[in-house]
MARSEPA-896923 format. One record per residue (C-alpha): residue in one letter; residue number from 1; chain; z, x, y. Coordinates in pm, 1 decimal, decimal comma. Layout:
resn / resi / chain / c3 / c1 / c2
A / NUM / A / Z / X / Y
...
//
This chain:
resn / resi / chain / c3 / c1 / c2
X / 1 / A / 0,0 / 0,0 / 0,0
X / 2 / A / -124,9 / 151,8 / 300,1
X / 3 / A / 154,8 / 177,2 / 632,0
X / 4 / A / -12,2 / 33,5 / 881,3
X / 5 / A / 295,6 / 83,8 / 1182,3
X / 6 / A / 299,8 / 450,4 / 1153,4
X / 7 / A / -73,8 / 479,4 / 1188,0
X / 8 / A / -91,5 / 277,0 / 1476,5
X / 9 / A / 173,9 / 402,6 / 1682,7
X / 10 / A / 17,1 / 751,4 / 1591,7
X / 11 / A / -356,3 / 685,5 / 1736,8
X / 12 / A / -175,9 / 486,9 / 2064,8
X / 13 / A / 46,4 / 783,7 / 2096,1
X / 14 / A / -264,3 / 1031,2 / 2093,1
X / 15 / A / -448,6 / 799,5 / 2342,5
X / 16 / A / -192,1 / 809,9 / 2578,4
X / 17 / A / -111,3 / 1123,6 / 2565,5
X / 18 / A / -499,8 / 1266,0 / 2595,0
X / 19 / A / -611,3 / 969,2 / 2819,7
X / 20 / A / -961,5 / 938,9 / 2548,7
X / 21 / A / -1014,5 / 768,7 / 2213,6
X / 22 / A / -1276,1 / 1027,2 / 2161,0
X / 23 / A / -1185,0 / 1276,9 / 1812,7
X / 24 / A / -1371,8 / 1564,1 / 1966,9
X / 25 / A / -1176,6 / 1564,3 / 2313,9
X / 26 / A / -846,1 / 1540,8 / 2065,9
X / 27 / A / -934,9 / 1816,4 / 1825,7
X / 28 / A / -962,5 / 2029,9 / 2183,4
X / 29 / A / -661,1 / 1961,1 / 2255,7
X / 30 / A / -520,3 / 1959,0 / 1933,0
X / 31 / A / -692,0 / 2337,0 / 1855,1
X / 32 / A / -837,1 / 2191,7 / 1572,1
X / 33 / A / -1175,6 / 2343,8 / 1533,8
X / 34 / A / -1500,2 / 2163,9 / 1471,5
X / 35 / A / -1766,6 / 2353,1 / 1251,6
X / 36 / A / -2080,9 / 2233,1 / 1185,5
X / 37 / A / -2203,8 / 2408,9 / 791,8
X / 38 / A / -2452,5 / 2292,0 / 531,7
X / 39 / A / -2281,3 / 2011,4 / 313,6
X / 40 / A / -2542,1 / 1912,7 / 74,2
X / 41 / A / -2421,7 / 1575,4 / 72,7
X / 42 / A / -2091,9 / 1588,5 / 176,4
X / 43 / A / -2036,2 / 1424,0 / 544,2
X / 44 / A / -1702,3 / 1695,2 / 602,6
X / 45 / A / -1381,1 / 1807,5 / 518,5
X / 46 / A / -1036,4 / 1925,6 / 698,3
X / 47 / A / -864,8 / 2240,0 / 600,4
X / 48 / A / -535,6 / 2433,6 / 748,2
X / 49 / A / -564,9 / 2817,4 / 668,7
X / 50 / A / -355,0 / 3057,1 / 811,2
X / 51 / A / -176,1 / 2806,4 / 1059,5
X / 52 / A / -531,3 / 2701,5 / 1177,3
X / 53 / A / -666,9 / 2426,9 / 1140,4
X / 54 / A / -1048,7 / 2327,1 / 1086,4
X / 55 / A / -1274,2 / 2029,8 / 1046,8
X / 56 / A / -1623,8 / 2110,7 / 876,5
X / 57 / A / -1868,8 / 1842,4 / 946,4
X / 58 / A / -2238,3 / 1849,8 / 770,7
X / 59 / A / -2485,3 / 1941,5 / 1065,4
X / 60 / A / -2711,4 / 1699,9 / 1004,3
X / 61 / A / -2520,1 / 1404,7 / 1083,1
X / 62 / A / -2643,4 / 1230,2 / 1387,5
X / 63 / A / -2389,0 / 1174,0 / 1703,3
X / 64 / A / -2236,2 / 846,2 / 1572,5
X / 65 / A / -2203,9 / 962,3 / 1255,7
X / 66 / A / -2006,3 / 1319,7 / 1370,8
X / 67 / A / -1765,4 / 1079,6 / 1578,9
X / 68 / A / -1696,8 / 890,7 / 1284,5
X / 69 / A / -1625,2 / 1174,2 / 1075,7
X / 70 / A / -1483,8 / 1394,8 / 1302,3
X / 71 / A / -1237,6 / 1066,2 / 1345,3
X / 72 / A / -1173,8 / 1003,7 / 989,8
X / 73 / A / -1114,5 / 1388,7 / 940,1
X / 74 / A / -876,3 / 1398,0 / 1200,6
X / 75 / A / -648,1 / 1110,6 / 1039,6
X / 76 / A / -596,5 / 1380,3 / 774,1
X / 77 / A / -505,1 / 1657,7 / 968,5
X / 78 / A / -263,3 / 1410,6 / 1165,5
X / 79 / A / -120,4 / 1229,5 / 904,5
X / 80 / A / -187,1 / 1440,7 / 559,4
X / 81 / A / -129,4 / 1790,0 / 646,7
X / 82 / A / 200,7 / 1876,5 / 462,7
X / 83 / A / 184,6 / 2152,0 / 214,8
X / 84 / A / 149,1 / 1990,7 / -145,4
X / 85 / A / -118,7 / 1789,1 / -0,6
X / 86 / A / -292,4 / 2028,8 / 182,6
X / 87 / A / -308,9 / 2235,3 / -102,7
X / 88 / A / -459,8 / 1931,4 / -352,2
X / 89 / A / -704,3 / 1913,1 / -57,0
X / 90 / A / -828,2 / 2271,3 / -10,5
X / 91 / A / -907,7 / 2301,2 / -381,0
X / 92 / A / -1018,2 / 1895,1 / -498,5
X / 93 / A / -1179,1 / 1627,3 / -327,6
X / 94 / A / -941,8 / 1294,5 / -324,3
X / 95 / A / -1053,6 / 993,0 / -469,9
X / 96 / A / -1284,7 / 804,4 / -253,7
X / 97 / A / -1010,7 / 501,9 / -269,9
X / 98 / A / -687,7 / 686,6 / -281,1
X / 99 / A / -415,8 / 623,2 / -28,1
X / 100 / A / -506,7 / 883,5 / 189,3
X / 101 / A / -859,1 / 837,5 / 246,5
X / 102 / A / -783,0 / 467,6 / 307,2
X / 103 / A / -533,8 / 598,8 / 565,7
X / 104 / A / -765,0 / 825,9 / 755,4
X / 105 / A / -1022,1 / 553,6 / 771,0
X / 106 / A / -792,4 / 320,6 / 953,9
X / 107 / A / -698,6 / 591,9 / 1145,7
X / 108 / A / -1004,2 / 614,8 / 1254,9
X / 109 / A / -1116,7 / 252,2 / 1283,7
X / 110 / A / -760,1 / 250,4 / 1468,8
X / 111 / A / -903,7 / 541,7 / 1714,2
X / 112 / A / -1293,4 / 423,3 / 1735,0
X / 113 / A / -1204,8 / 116,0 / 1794,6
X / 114 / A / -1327,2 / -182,2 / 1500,5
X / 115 / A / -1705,5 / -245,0 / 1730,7
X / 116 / A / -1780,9 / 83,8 / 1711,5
X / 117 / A / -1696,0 / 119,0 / 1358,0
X / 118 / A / -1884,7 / -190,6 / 1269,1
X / 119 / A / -2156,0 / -92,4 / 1508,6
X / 120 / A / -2208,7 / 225,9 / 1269,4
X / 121 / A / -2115,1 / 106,0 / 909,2
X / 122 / A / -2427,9 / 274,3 / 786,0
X / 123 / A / -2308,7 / 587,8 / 888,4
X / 124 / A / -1955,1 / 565,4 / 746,4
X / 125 / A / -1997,8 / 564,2 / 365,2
X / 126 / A / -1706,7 / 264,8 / 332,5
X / 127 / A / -1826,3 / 36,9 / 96,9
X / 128 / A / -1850,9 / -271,8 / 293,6
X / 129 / A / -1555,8 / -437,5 / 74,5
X / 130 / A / -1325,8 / -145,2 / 159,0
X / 131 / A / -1404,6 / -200,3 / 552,7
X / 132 / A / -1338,7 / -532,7 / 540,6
X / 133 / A / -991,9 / -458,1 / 390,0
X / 134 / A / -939,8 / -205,4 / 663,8
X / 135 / A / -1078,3 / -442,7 / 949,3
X / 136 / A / -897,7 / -740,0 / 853,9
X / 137 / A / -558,0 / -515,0 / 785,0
X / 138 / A / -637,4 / -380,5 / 1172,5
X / 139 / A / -650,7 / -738,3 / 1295,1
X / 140 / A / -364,8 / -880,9 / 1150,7
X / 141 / A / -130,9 / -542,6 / 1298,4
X / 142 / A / -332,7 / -612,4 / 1626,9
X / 143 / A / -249,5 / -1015,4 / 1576,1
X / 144 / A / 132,1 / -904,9 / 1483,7
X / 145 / A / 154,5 / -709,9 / 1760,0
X / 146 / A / 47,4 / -999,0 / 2012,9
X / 147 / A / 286,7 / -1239,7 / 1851,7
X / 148 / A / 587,6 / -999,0 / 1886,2
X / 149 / A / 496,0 / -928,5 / 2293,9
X / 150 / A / 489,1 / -1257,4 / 2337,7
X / 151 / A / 840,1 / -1361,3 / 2117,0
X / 152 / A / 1041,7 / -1090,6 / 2224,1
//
């Protein structure tokens, strides 16, 4: 089951703080590099070696397609980068619908914004039941959130 709270109030707190939504601006700021390799394939990647951080991105994904991965990567150097984790990353790719991935793609629907997301589904490599968990998960937090403003 996927945490919803913690996510959010991470992306709102990185908004704020960097005054921008957009992942490259907060990898800048973050000094989390961006490199653009060969992939064969593979749309990127985060890794953390020796205290630095680094998100590979294949370089021939077009602009929307970067922000989305460069978003999506960027939920897992936020919220995945502990050791024993780290570790399972640098050396195996995670299940396409484990925990985490599911986590770093609402992070970055969360970041993006849902529009934009939706705007660029082709791009994303979600299967289109997957986003729909992840959009309708984001609108019941963002529905949540409303009622509680207006209760409390």
């Amino acid at each position: 089951m996927i945490k919803i709270d913690p996510i959010y109030k991470t992306v709102e707190k990185l908004k704020e703080k960097y005054r921008t939504s957009n992942p490259v601006t907060i990898c800048k700021k973050l000094d989390i590099e961006i490199k653009p390799k060969k992939l064969n394939g593979l749309n990127g990647y985060f890794i953390s070696c020796l205290k630095k951080k680094y998100i590979i991105v294949n370089e021939e994904l077009n602009d929307e397609a970067l922000m989305l991965v460069i978003a999506h990567e960027l939920g897992h150097a936020i919220l995945h980068s502990n050791h024993s984790l780290q570790y399972m990353r640098n050396n195996f790719l995670l299940p396409k619908d484990s925990a985490y991935e599911k986590e770093a793609d609402l992070f970055a629907i969360l970041l993006l914004g849902r529009d934009f997301y939706i705007a660029n589904i082709e791009y994303s490599n979600i299967r289109s039941e997957k986003l729909n968990d992840l959009l309708r998960l984001s609108e019941e937090f963002d529905f949540m959130e409303e009622y509680n403003k207006k209760i409390n």
